[in-house]
N, C-alpha and C positions, 0 to 999 in steps of 0.2 A: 504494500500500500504506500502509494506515494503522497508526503506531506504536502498540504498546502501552505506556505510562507504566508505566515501570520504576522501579529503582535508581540514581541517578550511578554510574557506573563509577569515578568519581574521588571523590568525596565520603562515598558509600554512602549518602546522602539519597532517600527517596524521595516525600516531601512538596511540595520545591519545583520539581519536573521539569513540565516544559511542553511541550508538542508544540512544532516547529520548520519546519516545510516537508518538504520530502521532496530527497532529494540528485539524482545525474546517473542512477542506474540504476531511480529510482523508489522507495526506500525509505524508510521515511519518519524524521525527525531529529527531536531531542529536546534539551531546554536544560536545565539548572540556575539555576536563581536562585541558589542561596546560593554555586557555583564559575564560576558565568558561565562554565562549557564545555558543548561540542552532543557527539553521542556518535548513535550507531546502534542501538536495542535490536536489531531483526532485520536481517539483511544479506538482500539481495536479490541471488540468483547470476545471473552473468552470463557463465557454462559454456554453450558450442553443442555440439548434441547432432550426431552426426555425419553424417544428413542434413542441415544445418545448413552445418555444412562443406562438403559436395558441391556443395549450391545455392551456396556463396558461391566455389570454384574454378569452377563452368561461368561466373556474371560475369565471373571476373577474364579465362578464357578468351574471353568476347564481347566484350573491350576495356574492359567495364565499369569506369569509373575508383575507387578505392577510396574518395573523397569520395562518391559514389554509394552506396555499398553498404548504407547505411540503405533508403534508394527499393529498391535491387534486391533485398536479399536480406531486410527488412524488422528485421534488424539486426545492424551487424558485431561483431567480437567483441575484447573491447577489449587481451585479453591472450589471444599464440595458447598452444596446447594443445600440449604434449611429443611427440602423436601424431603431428602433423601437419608439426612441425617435424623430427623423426627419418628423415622417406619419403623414399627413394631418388629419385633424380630420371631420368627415362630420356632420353638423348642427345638432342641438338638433329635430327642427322642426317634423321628422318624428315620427307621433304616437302621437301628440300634439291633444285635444278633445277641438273643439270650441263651444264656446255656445254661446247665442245669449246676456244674460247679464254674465257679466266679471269684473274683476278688478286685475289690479295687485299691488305687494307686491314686496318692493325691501328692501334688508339690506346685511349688508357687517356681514362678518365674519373674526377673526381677525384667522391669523393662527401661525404668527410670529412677536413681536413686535419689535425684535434683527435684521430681516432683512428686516422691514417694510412690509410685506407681507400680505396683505388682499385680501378675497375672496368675489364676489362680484357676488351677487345672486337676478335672477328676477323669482317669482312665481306667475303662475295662484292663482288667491283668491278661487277660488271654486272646481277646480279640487288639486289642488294640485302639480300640473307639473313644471318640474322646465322648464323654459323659457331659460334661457340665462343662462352666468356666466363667470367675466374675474376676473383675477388675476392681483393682480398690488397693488401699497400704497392706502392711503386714501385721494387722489386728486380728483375737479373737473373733471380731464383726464379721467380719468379710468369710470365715472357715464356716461360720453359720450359714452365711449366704448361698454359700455354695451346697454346704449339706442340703438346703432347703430347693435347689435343683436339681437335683440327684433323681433319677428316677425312683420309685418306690420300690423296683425288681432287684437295685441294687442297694438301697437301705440296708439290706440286714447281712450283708456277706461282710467278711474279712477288711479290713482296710490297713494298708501297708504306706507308712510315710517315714519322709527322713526322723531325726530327732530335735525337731522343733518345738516349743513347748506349748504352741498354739495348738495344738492336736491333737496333744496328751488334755490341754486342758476342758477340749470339746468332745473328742471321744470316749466311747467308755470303753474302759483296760480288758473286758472280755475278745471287744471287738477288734481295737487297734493292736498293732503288728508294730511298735515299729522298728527300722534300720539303722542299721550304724552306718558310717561311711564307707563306701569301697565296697561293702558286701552287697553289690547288686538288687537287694529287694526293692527297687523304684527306678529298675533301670527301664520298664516298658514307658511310663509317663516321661522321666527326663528325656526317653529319646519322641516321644513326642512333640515336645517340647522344644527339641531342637529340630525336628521337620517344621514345627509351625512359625521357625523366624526364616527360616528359608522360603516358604510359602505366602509369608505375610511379613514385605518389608516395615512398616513402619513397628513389626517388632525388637529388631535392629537399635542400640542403643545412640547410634549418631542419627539414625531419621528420625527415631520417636519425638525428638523437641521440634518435630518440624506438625505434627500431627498432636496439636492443642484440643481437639472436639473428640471429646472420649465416647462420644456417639458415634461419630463415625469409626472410630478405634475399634469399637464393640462390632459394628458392622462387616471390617473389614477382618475380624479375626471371624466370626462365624460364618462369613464366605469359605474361610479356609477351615475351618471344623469339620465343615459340610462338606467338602471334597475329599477331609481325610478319612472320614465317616466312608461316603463311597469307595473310597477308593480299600478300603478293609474292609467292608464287604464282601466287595467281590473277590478280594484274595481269601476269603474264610470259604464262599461258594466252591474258589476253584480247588482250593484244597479237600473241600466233601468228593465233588466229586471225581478227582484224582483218586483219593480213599476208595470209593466206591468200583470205580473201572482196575486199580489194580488187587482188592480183597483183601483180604488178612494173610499174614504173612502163617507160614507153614513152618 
């Protein structure tokens, strides 16, 4: 887009303004000789229309990484819209594989220590599923919060955490398992945990302070739940029936 030679917004000169390049969203810049400042005569929006929107959640849904999402959706959008950050989110539970023994795997994930923000993750011990997950500090508060999205199939099994004392002090000592360090009992969630900053940049601790709206934060981590969700599924499906076509071993 090419400027039109205007006014200085700072000067009110319009004699010595000078075309300047064009900035990040394609608009084009404008100089001053006599104040030496660049200034925008027209702004170029960079509003997505909300088909726009849809093509860029079925990505985030196909795993598509959001460094990608220039190539995928042919462009992301650089500040999200009140619309999209407002939407209800609908429970993890759907596409969830019950089995008859279970246990779960709970540990937090630090995302920001500048603005106390932890993420706080419940997984299936044998599928791999992720169950639940709230954002919040590292309080008692937030391990309730979480217990309180738990499906009810998995309320009453095993539960296996680091040794945290937030855990001990919510669950009860029948039920809670916990680990020591190094000895692997929470090793299905932590590596959870680390496929979902792979999956979901702004869980990365140098992009998180770029992603202030913890709505959308929430949004953008349950896109990725939701594909880790399918995507263990279907490797539990193919593993039945793999079992099945070769039998029991002799």
């Amino acid at each position: 887009m090419v400027a039109d030679l205007s006014a200085c917004p700072h000067c009110h000169q319009a004699e010595p303004v000078i075309r300047f390049g064009t900035n990040e969203s394609g608009s084009g810049r404008c100089r001053c000789k006599d104040c030496n400042k660049t200034f925008t005569p027209v702004s170029n929006s960079r509003k997505t229309t909300p088909e726009k929107e849809q093509q860029i959640e079925r990505a985030l849904r196909r795993n598509a990484c959001p460094s990608r999402g220039p190539r995928a959706c042919s462009r992301w959008p650089r500040r999200p819209s009140t619309r999209r950050s407002k939407k209800t989110l609908p429970p993890l539970e759907h596409g969830l594989i019950h089995l008859k023994r279970d246990a779960l795997e709970l540990d937090e994930l630090c995302i920001s220590k500048k603005r106390n923000l932890w993420l706080w993750t419940a997984v299936s011990r044998y599928t791999g599923q992720l169950l639940a997950f709230v954002l919040g500090d590292r309080t008692w508060d937030n391990v309730a919060r979480l217990w309180s999205k738990i499906p009810q199939a998995w309320q009453r099994r095993l539960v296996y955490t680091d040794g945290y004392g937030a855990y001990a002090a919510f669950i009860s000592p029948w039920q809670h398992r916990p680990c020591e360090k190094f000895d692997g009992g929470t090793c299905t969630v932590e590596g959870v945990n680390h496929s979902l900053r792979h999956r979901c940049g702004a869980l990365v601790r140098r992009t998180s302070a770029r992603c202030r709206d913890q709505s959308l934060l929430e949004k953008r981590i349950h896109l990725s739940a939701e594909a880790h969700n399918q995507a263990g599924e279907r490797r539990v499906k193919r593993r039945e029936r793999k079992a099945k076509t070769t039998g029991p071993k002799r």
